[in-house]
N, C-alpha and C positions, 0 to 999 in steps of 0.2 A: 318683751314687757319691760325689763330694764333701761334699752333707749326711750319708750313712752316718757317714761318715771322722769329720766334725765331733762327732756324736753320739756314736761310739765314746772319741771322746779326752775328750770330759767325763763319761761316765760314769766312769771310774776316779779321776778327782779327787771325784766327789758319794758316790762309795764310799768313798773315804777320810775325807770327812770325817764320814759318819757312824761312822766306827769308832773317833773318836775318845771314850776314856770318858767319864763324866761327873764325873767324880773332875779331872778338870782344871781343866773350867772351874767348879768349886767352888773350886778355892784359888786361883783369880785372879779371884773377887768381893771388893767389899766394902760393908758395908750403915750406915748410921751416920741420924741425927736432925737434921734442922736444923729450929732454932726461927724462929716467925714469928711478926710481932708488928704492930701497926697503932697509931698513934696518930692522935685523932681531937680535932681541936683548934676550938675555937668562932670560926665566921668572924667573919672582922673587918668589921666597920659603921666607914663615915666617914661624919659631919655635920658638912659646911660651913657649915649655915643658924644658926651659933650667932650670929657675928658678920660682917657685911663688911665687904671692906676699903674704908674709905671717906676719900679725903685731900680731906674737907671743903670747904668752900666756897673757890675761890682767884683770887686776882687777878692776872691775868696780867700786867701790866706792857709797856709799850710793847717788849720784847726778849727776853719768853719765858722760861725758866728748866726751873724741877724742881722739885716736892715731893717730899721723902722723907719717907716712913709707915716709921718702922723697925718691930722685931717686938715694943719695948718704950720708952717714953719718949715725948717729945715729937716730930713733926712738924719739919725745916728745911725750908727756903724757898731756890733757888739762884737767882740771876740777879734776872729783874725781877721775880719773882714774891712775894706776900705772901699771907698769911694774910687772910681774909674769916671771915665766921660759921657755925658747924658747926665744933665738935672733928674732925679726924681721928683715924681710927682704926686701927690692924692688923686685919687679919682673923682668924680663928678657928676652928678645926675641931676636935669632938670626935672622940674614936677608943674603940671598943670591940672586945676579942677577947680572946685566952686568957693568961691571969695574965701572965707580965713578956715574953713574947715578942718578938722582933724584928721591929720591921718596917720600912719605906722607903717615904719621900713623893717623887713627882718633881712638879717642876711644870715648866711649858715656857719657854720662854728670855723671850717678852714677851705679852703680850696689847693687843688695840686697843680703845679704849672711842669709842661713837659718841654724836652726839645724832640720829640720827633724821632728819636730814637734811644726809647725804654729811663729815661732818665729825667727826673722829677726832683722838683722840689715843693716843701710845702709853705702857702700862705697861712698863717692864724692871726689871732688877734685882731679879726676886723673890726674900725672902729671906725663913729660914724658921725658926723657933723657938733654933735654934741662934745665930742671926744672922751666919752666913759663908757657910752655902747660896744661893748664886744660882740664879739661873731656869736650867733647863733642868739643874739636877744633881741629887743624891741628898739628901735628909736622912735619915739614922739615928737611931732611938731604938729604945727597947723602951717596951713599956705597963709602968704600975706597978699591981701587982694588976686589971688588966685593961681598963684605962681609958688615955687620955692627951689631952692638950688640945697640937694646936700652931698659933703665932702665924703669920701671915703680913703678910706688907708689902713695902713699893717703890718706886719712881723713878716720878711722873708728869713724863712729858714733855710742856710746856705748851710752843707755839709764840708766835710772836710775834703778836700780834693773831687769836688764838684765838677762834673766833665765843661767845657767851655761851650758856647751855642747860645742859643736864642731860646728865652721859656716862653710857653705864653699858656693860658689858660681861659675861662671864663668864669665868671663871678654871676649868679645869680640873684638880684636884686629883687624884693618884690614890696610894695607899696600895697596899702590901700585904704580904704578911710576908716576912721576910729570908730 
């Protein structure tokens, strides 16, 4: 008896609302166009193999120091350290993608270079075309007509009686548009 009851009292509401005209819910539409649109922009290529960053050959000095590789100019020398044979260099990285677009380079706060057996040293203070971007922040630019080139360089930290050999490491570069 109570599902009757139930059924009975919704049917008078399902009758009502069929009796509503159709003239109602006609003037409480409304219909209108929205545009849609896609842009499709030419992915961005980075080649770092243009140039490496290379702070040449160095003499560490009985107390250890620092080369700085800025992103343009000559190479200084801090503490005991001197210059040896091999110009240093910045590093280099070409960029391609679509006409003057914005895009951002991060690179990471240091990297470590080894020789191959247990002995490292560390890079910091990368800096970047701009020459105030340090390691582990943002650099801004945009490409010009779809291209751009930026510098890279930084702080080798050489210790004090640093074993002799060849460092080498990799630097992770990463781009992409703003």
């Amino acid at each position: 008896m109570m599902s009757s009851a139930k059924a009975y009292l919704l049917a008078p509401v399902f009758c009502l609302a069929l009796s509503v005209s159709p003239a109602v819910f006609a003037s409480g539409s409304a219909v209108s166009d929205l545009n849609v649109q896609a842009v499709i922009v030419q992915p961005l290529t980075l080649n770092c193999n243009t140039r490496s960053l290379s702070f040449g050959t160095v003499l560490p000095g009985a107390s250890g120091g620092t080369v700085r590789v800025p992103t343009t100019g000559a190479a200084t020398y801090g503490g005991s350290t001197a210059a040896g044979a091999g110009a240093p260099t910045a590093g280099q990285c070409s960029m391609t993608g679509g006409g003057d677009a914005s895009y951002e380079v991060h690179l990471p706060a240091s990297i470590t270079l080894s020789n191959g057996s247990n002995q490292t040293m560390t890079v910091n203070n990368l800096i970047m075309s701009d020459g105030s971007s340090t390691g582990a922040s943002v650099y801004v630019s945009a490409l010009n007509n779809g291209s751009d080139v930026i510098a890279i360089g930084g702080d080798l930290v050489v210790p004090a009686g640093q074993k002799a050999g060849t460092y080498t490491g990799v630097l992770r570069v990463e781009a992409m548009y703003e």
